[in-house]
N, C-alpha and C positions, 0 to 999 in steps of 0.2 A: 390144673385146669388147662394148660397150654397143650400137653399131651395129649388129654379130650376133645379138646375143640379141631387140633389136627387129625384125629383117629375120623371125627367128623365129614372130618373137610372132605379125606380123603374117600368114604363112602358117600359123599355125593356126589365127587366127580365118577368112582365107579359108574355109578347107579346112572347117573346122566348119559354116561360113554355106554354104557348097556344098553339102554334104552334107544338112543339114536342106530346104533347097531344092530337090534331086532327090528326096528324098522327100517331097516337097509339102506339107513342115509348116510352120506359121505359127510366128512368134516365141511365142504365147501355145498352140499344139499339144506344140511343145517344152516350155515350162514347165512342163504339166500332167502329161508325160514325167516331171519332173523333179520336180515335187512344190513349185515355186520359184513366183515371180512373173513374169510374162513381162519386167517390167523387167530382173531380174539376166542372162536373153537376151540383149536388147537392150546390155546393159551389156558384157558381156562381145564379143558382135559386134562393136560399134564401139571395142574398145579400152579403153573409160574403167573397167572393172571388170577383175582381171587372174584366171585360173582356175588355184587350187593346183593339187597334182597330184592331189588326193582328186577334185574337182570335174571335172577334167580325165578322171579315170575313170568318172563316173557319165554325162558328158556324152558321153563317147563308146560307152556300153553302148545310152544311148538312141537313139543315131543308127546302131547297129549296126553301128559300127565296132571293130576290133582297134586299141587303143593301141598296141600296136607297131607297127603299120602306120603310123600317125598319124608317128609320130616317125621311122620310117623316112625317110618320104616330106619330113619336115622338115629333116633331118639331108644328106640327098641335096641338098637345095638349095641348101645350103653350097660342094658340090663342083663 
C-alpha cells in the first residue's frame, strides 16, 4: 500500500506543477493565489511538504481545477 499511496502522491504533484505551468504561473504567482509563501509551492512541488485535503482544495480552486477530476485522473492511474 506504501508504494501506491507514493506512486500517488507523486502524480498529484505532477499534475498540480503541470497545471500551474500551462497557466504560466510562477511558483511565487501561485502563492500569492494562495495567500501562502512561495516556499510552501515549492515545498509541496518537490515532495518534501505533503498537501492535507483542505489545502489540496484551495490549491486546486486556484489552478481552476475540479477536485474531482484531480482524483479522478489519479485513481485511473492505478488501473
Amino acid at each position: 500500500m506504501r508504494n501506491i499511496n507514493k506512486a500517488r502522491y507523486r502524480r498529484l504533484r505532477q499534475l498540480l506543477t503541470k497545471r500551474r505551468r500551462d497557466l504560466g504561473l510562477t511558483q511565487a504567482d501561485l502563492a500569492k493565489r494562495l495567500r501562502r509563501n512561495q516556499t510552501f509551492v515549492r515545498k509541496y512541488e518537490l515532495g518534501t511538504r505533503r498537501l492535507d485535503v483542505v489545502d489540496f482544495l484551495t490549491v486546486a480552486e486556484a489552478l481552476q481545477l475540479r477536485p474531482t477530476m484531480v482524483i479522478r485522473r489519479i485513481c485511473q492511474s492505478d488501473q
